[in-house]
C-alpha positions as CSV (number, residue, x, y, z in Angstrom):
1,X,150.0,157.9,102.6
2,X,150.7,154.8,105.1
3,X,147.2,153.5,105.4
4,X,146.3,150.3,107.4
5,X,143.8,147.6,106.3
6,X,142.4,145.1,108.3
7,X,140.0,141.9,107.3
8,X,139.7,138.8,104.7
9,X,141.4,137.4,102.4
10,X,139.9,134.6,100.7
11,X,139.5,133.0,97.3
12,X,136.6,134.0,94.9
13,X,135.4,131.3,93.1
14,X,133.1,132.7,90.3
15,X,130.6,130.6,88.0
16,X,128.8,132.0,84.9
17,X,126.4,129.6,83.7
18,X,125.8,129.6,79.7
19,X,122.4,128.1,79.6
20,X,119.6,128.2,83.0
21,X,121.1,125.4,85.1
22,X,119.4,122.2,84.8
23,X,118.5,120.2,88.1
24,X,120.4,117.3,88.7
25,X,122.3,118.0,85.5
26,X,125.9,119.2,84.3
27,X,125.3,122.9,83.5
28,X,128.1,124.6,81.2
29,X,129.6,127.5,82.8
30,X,132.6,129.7,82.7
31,X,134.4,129.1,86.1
32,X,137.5,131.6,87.2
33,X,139.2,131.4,90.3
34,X,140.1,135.3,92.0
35,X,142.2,136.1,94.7
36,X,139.9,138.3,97.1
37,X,138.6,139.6,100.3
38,X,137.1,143.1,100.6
39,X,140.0,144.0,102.5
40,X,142.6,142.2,100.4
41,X,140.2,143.7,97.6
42,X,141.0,147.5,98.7
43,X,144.7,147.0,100.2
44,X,145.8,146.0,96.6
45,X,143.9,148.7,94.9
46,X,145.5,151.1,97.1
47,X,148.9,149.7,96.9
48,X,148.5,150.4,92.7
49,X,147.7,154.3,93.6
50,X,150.7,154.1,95.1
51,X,150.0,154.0,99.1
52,X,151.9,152.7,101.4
53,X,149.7,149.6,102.7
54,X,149.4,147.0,105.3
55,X,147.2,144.0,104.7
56,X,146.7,143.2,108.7
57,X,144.7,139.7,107.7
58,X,145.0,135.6,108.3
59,X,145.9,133.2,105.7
60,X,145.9,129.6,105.5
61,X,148.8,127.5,104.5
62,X,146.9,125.7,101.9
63,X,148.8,126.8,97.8
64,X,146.1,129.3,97.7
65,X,147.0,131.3,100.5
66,X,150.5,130.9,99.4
67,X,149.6,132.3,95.6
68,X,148.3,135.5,97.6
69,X,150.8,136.2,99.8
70,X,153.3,136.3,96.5
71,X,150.5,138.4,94.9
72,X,150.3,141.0,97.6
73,X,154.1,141.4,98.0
74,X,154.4,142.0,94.7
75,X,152.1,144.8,94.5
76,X,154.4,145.8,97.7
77,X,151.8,145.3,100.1
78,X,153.5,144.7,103.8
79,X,152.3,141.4,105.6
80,X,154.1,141.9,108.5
81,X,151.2,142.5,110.9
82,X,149.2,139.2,108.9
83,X,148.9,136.2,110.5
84,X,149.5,132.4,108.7
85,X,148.1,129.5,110.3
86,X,149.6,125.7,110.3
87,X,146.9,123.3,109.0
88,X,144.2,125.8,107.8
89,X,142.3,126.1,104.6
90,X,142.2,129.8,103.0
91,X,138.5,131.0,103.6
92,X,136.6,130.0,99.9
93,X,133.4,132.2,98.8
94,X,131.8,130.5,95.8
95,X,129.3,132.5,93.9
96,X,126.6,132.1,91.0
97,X,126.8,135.3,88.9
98,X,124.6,136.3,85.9
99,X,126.6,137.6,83.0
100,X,128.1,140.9,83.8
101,X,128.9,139.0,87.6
102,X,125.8,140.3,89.5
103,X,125.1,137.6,92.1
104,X,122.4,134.9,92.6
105,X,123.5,133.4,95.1
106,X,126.2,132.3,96.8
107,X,128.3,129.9,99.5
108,X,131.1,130.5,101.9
109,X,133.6,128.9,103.9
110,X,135.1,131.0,106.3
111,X,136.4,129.0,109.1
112,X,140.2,130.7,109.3
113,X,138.5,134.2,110.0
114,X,137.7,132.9,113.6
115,X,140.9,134.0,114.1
116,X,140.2,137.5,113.3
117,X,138.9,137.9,116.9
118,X,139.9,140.7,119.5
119,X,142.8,139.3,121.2
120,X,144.8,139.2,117.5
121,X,143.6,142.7,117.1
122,X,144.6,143.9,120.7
123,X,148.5,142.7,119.9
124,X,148.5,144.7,116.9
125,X,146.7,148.0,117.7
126,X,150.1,150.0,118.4
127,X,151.5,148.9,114.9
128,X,147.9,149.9,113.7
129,X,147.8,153.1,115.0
130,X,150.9,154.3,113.1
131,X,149.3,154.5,110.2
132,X,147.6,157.6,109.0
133,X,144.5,156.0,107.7
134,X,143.0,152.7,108.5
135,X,140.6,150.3,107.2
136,X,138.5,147.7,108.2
137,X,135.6,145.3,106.6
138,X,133.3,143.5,109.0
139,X,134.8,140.3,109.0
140,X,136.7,140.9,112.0
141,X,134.8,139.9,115.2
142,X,132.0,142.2,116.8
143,X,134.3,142.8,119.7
144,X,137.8,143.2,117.6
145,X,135.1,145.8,115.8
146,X,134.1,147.4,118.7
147,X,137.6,147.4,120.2
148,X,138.9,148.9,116.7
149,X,136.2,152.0,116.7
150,X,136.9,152.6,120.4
151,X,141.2,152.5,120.1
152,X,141.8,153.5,116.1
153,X,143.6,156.9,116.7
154,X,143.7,157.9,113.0
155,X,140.5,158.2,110.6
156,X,138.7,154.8,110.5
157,X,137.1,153.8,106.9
158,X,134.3,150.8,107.3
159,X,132.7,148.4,104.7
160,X,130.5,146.4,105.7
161,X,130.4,143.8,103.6
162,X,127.1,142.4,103.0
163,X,123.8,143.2,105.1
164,X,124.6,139.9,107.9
165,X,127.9,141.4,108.4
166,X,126.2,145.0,108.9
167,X,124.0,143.9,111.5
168,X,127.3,143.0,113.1
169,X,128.3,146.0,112.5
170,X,125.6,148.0,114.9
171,X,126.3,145.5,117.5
172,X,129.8,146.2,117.3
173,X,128.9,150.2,117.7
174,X,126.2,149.1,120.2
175,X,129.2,147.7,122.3
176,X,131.3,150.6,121.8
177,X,131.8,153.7,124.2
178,X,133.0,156.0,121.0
179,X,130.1,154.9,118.6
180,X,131.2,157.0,116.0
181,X,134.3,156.7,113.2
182,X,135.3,158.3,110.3
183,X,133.4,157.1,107.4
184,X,131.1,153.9,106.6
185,X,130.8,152.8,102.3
186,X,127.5,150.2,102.0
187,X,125.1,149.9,99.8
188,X,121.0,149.9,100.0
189,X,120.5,146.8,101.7
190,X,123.2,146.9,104.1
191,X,122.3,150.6,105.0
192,X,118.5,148.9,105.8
193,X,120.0,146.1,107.5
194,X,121.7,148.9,109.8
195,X,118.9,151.4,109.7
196,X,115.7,149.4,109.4
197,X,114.3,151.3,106.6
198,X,114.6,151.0,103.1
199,X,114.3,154.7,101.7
200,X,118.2,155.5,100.8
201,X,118.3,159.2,101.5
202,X,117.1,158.5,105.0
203,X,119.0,155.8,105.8
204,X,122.0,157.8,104.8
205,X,120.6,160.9,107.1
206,X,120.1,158.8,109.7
207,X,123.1,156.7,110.0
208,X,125.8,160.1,110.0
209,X,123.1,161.4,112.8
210,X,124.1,158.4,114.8
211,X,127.9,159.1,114.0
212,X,129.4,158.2,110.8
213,X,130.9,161.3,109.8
214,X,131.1,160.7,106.0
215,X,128.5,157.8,104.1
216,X,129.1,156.6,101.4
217,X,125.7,154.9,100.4
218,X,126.3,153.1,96.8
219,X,123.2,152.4,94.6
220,X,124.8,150.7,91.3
221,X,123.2,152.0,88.6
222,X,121.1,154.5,90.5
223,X,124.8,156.5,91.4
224,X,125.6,157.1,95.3
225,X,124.3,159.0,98.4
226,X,126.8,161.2,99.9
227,X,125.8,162.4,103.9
228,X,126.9,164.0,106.8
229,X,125.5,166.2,109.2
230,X,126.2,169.1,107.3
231,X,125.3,168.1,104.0
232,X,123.6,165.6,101.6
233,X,123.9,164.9,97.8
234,X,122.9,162.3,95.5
235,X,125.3,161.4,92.6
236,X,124.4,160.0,89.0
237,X,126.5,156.7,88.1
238,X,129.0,157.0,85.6
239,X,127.7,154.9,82.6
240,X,130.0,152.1,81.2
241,X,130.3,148.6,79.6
242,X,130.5,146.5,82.6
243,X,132.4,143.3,81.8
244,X,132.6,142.1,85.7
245,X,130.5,144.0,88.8
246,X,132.8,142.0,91.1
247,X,135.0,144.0,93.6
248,X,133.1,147.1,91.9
249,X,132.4,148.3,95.5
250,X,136.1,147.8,96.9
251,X,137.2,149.8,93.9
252,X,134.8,152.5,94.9
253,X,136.4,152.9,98.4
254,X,139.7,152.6,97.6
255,X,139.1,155.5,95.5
256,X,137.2,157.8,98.3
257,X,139.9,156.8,100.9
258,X,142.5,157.9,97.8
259,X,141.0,161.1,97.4
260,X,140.8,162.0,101.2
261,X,144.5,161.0,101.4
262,X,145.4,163.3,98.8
263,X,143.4,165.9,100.5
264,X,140.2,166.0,98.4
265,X,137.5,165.2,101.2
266,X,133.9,165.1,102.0
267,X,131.5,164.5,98.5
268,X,134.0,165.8,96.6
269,X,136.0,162.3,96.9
270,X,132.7,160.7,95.0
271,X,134.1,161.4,92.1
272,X,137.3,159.3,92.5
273,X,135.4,156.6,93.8
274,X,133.0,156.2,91.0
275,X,135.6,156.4,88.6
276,X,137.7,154.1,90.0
277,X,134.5,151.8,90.8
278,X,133.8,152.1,86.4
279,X,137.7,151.4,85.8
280,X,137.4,148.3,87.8
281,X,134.4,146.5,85.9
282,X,136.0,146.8,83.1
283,X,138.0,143.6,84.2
284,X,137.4,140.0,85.1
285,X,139.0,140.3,88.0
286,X,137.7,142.1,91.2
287,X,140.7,143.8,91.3
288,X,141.6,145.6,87.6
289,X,145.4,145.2,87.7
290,X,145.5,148.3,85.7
291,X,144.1,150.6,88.0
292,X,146.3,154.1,88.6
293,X,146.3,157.3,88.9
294,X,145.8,158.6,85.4
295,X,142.1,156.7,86.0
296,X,141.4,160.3,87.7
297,X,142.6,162.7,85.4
298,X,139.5,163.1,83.2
């Protein structure tokens, strides 16, 4: 399947302190530096099931953005409809984790995704549109969002990132004549963020009532909400060692939009999802390099 996916790439920058940090003092701590981006995140987890992808992003010309260029064209993603700036710094999201990379807090510097706004969008919608699925995360502009759900021709799969980025999200539908797409993957507090009230089940009801076809409502440990008009259905999580939560949620997307491209649609794709989701903790990276299709078989 030739599938689309449009949004950040950045650089993770994960800490792991050993010991409770100590103010004003040196704190121990295992440091890694990841090559992410929930869309970069979700291209390359698609590209190792075998998909034909495009990464449609911006990168810097700083050695990180060079490192994941290389990266992404050797899982064969296509950058051709990507975008590198002169004099620009790759977008850097440092985070404070707890052990199994749950995080406590976090800092960002985005600056490059400016550029992510609706006139770069507009020049690329044709290319776009010939794939057969496409992607987005919210880090796109509200009005290259709004332009997106309004002129995607083909099913149209949105993360929303975090609960600021979701409230971006309703403006972005807000401003749109279409107001509905294909299928939405959050989690609890970016569904309240959207919704405005914090029971799950309802939040999930209510946001395919206002035109998400398919949502995908993830929960962690409590498993995910499945909803659309026509049905509803909670799903248990898939226990497992978790060595690294990070990129947990792309992983579970990648594997929904997987299923639906191989024609396995509606809850039914949960089940790729969460396993793909418990496949991916089990690396450091938010990304398990080892992801393919035999995750699935079981």
């Amino acid at each position: 399947m030739k599938i689309a996916v449009i949004g950040e790439s950045n650089i993770d920058i994960a800490v792991r302190p050993y010991g409770n940090t100590r103010q004003g003092g040196c704190t121990p701590a295992d440091i890694r530096f990841h090559h992410g981006g929930v869309a970069r995140n979700i291209a390359h987890n698609l590209a190792l099931l075998g998909h034909e992808v495009q990464l449609v992003s911006v990168f810097g010309s700083d050695d990180f953005a060079e490192q994941m260029m290389v990266e992404c064209e050797q899982a064969g993603i296509d950058l051709s409809l990507s975008t590198q700036y002169e004099n620009m710094k790759s977008p850097i999201f440092l985070s404070l984790n707890d052990e199994v990379g749950n995080m406590q807090s976090a800092v960002s510097d985005i600056e490059l995704n400016g550029f992510l706004d609706l006139d770069w969008l507009m020049k690329r919608i044709d290319a776009i549109n010939r794939a057969e699925m496409v992607v987005a995360d919210t880090l796109i502009s509200v009005e290259a969002l709004s332009f997106l759900i309004d002129h995607c021709l083909v099913p149209l799969y949105i993360d929303t990132v975090s609960p600021n980025r979701a409230l971006l999200l309703a403006e972005a539908v807000k401003q749109s004549y279409r107001k509905s797409f294909f299928a939405l993957k959050c989690n609890l507090a970016e569904a309240q963020a959207l919704i405005g009230i914090a029971d799950a089940s309802e939040s999930a009801s209510l946001l395919a009532d206002k035109g998400v076809e398919n949502v995908y409502l993830t929960m962690g440990e409590e498993g995910v909400i499945y909803c659309s008009r026509k049905e509803a259905q909670r799903f248990p999580a898939i226990e497992v060692e978790a060595v690294n939560v990070t990129g947990s949620g792309d992983a579970f997307f990648a594997g929904v939009i997987h299923a639906n491209a191989i024609g396995i649609n509606d809850k039914a794709a949960v089940a790729y999802g969460l396993k793909a989701a418990c496949h991916n903790v089990k690396s450091e990276a938010p990304v398990n390099p080892m992801l393919c299709l035999s995750v699935f078989d079981d």
